[in-house]
Backbone bond lengths (Angstrom), bond angles and torsions (degrees), N, CA, C in turn:
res aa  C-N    CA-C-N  psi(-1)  N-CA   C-N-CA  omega(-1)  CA-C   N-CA-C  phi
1 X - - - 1.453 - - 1.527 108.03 -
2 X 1.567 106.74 137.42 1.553 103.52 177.12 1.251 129.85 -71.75
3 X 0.757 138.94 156.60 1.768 140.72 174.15 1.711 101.91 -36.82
4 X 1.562 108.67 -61.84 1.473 95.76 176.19 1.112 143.57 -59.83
5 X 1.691 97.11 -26.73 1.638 108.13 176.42 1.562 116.59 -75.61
6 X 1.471 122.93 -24.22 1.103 150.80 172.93 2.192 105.58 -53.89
7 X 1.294 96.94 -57.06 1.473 105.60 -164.40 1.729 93.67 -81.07
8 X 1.312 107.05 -26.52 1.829 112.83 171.68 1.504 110.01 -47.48
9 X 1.741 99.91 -67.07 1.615 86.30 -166.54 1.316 96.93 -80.62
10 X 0.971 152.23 -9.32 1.901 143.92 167.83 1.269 101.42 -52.05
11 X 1.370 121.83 -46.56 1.405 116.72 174.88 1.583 131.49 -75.91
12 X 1.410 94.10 -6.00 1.757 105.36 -165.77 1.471 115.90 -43.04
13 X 1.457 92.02 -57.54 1.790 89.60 179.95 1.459 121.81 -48.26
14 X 1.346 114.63 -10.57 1.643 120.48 -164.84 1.028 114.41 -119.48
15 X 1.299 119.66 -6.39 1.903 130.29 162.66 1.272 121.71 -66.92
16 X 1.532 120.06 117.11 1.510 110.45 171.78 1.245 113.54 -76.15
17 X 1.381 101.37 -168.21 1.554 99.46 174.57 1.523 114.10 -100.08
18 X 0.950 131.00 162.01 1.410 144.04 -161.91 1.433 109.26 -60.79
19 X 1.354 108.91 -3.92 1.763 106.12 162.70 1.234 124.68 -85.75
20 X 1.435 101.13 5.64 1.992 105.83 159.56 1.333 103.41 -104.45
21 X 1.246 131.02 44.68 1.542 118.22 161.05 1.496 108.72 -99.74
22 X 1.148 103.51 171.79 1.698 122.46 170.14 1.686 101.58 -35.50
23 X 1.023 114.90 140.36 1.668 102.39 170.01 1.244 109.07 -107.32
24 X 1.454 108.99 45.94 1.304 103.64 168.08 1.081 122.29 -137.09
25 X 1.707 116.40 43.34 1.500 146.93 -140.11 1.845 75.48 -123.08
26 X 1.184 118.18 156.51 1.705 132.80 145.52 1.268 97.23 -45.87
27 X 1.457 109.04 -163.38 1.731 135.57 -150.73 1.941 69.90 -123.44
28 X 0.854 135.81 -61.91 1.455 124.50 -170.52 1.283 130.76 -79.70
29 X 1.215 113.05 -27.84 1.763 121.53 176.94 2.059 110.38 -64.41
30 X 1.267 106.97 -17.81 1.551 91.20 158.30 1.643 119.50 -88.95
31 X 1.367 99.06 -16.53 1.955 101.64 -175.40 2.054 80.94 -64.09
32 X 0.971 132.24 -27.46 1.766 134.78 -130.52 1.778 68.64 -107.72
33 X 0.887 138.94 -59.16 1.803 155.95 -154.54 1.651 89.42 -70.93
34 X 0.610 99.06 -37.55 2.297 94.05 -176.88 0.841 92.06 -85.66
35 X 1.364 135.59 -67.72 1.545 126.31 -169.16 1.592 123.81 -62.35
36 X 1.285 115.67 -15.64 1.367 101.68 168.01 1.660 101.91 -82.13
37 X 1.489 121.43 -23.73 1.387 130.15 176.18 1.609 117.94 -36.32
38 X 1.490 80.31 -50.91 1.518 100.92 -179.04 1.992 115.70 -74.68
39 X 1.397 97.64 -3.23 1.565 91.92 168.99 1.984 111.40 100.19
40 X 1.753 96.14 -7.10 1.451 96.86 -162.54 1.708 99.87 -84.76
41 X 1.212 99.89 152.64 1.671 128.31 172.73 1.393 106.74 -56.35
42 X 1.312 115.52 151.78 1.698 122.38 143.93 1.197 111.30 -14.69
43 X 1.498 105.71 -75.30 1.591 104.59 -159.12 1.305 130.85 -86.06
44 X 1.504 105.78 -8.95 1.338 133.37 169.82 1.643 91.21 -63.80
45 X 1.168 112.81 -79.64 1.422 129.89 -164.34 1.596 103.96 -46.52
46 X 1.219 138.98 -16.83 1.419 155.86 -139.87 1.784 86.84 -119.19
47 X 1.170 121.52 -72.47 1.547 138.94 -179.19 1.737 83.84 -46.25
48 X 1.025 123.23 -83.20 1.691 119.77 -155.93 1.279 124.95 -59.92
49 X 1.347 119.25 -26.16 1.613 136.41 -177.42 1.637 82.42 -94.17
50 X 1.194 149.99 -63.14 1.263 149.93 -156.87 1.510 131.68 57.49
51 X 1.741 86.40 64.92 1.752 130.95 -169.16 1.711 85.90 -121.81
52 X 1.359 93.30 162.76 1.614 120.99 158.47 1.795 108.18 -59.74
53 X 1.066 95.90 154.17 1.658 122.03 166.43 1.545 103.93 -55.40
54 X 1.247 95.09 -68.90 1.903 104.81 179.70 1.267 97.27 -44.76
55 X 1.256 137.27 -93.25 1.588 138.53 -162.30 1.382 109.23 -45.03
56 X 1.462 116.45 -18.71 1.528 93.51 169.69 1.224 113.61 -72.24
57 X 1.476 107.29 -58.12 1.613 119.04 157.73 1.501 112.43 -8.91
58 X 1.215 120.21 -90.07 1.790 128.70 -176.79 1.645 102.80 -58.47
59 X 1.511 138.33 0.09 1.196 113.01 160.94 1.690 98.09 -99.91
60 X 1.531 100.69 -38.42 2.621 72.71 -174.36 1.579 83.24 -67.64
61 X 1.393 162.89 -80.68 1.372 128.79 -156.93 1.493 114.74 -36.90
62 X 0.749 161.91 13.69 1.359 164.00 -155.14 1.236 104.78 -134.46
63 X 1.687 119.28 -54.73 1.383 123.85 -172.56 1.532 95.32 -82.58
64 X 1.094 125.23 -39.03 1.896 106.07 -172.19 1.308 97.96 -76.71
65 X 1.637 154.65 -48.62 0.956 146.14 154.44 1.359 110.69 7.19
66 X 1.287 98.54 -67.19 2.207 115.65 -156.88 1.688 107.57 -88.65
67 X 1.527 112.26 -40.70 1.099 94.36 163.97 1.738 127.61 -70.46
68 X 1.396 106.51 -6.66 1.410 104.49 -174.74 2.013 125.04 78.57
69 X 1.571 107.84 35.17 1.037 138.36 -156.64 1.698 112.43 -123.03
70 X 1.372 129.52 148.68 1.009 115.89 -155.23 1.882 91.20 -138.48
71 X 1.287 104.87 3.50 1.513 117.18 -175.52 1.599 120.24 -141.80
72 X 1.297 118.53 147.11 1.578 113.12 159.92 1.698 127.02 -40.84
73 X 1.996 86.73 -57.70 1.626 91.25 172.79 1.908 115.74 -54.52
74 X 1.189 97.28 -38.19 1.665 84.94 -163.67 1.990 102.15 -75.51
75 X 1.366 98.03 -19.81 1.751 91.70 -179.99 1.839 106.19 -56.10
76 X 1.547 114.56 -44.03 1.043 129.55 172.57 1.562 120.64 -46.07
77 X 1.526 91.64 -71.26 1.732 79.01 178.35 1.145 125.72 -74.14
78 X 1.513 137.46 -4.15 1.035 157.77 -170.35 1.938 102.47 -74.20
79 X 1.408 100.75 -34.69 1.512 100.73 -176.80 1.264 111.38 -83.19
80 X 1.539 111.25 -22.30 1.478 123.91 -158.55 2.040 99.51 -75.65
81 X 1.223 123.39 -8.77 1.392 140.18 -166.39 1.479 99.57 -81.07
């Protein structure tokens, strides 16, 4: 398990759900915002939403963009606030 996915479920109990994000995310980039919550990969996350690799790609760029984040982990804990 990666470091991020690791500090994900450490945080699990303390993650909301993606209706505390920025509301200025798409209708999908919080479904994309839980699931990295949850610790899952690109392609994991790609398989379950059942989108392309790329578009997962261009939505966490999208979400670290807006939250103002330069990492997975910090998109994460960043929600957990």
């Amino acid at each position: 398990m990666d470091t991020d996915a690791t500090v994900a479920q450490a945080l699990s109990g303390r993650i909301p759900s993606a209706c505390a994000c920025p509301p200025r995310l798409t209708v999908r980039q919080p479904e994309v915002l839980d699931l990295l919550c949850e610790g899952l990969a690109d392609k994991a996350i790609s398989k379950r939403m059942r989108i392309s690799l790329g578009t997962v790609k261009a939505h966490v760029g999208a979400i670290l963009k807006e939250l103002r984040v330069s990492s997975r982990l910090q998109a994460v804990v960043s929600t957990c606030r």
